[in-house]
C-alpha positions in Angstrom: 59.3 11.6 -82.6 58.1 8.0 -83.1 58.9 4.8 -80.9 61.4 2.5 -82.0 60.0 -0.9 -82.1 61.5 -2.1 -79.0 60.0 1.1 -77.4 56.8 0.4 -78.6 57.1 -3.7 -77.5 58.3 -2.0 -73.7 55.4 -0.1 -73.8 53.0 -2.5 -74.4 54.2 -5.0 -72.2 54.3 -3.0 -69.4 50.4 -2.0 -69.8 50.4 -6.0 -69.6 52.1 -6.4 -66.0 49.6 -6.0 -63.1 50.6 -3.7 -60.5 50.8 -4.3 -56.5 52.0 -2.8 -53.6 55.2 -4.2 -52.2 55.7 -4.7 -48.7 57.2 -1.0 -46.9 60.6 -0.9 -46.5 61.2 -4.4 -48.7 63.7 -4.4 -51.7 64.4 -8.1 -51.8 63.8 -8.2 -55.3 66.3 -5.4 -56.1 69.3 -7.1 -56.6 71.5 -7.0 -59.9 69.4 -7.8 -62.9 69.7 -6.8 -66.6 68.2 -5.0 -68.6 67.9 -4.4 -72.8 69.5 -1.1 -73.6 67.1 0.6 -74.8 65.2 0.4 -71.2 68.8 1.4 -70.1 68.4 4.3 -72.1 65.3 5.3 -70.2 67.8 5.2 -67.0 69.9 7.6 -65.5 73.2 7.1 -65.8 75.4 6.2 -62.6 78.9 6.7 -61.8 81.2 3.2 -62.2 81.9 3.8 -58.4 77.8 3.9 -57.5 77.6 0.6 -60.1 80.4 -1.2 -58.6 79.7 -0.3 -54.6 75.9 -1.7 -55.8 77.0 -5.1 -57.1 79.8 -5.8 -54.5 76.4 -5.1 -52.1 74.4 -7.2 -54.8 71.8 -4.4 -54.5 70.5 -1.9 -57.8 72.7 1.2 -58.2 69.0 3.0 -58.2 68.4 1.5 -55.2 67.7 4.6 -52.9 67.1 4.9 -49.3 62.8 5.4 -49.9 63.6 2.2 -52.3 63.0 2.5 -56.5 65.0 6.0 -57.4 63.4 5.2 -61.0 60.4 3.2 -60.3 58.3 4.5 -62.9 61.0 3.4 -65.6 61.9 0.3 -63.7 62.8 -2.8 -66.2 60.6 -5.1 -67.1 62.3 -7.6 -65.5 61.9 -5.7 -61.8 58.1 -5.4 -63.0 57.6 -8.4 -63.0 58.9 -9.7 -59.9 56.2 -11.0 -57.7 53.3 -10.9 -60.2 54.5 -14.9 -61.7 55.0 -18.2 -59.9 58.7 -18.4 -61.4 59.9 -15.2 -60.0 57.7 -14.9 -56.5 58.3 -12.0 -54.2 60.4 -13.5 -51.1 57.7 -11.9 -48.8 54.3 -13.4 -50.5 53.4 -10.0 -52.2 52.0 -9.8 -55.1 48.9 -8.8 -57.3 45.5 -10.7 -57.0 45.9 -11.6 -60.8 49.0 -13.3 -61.3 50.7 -12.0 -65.2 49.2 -14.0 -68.2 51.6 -16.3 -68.8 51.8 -15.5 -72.8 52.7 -12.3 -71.1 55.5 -13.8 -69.0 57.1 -15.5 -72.3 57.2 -12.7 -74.4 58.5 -10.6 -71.7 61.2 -13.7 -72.0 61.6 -13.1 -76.1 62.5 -9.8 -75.9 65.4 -10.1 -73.5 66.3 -13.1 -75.5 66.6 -11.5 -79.0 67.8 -8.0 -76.8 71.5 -6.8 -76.4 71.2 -7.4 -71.7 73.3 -5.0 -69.9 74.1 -4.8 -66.2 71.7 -2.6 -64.8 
């Protein structure tokens, strides 16, 4: 089965985001953010009740108690908290090379020209 373009643009973007180690026990960063639905379509799908009971909380609905339920298919958007000056992790974590910021802005163009959904 082949990659649908926006797969494919995921995909590489992601190889793009540097990695870090967050601080234990921190989920500052997961709050409610969107997502473009095809990375929703990499998700599990939650109950209304578990979406609902998240936002009212403004946590993630996958959001568990050992932190990221789906952290390998975590959004680009949660990737690339704390790895830019315009979206620092609250505690000072972050990777020792910041993203390229070409990176950044077309991480920005695809959720522009993207259908966003509530994660």
């Amino acid at each position: 089965m082949s990659l649908s373009e926006d797969d494919q643009i995921i995909d590489t973007l992601r190889q793009r985001i540097p990695a870090f180690a967050c601080v234990p026990g921190c989920h500052d960063c997961c709050g409610p953010v969107t997502a473009s639905s095809t990375e929703m379509a990499r998700l599990p799908r939650r109950s209304s009740a578990v979406r609902e009971a998240a936002l009212d909380a403004l946590s993630c609905p996958h959001l568990g108690p050992q932190g990221c339920t789906v952290y390998e298919e975590r959004p680009l958007i949660c990737r690339l908290f704390g790895t830019t000056p315009s979206l620092p992790c609250p505690r000072g974590a972050g990777p020792e090379t910041r993203v390229a910021p070409a990176v950044e802005q077309r991480i920005h163009w695809f959720a522009r020209r993207t259908r966003q959904v509530l994660v």
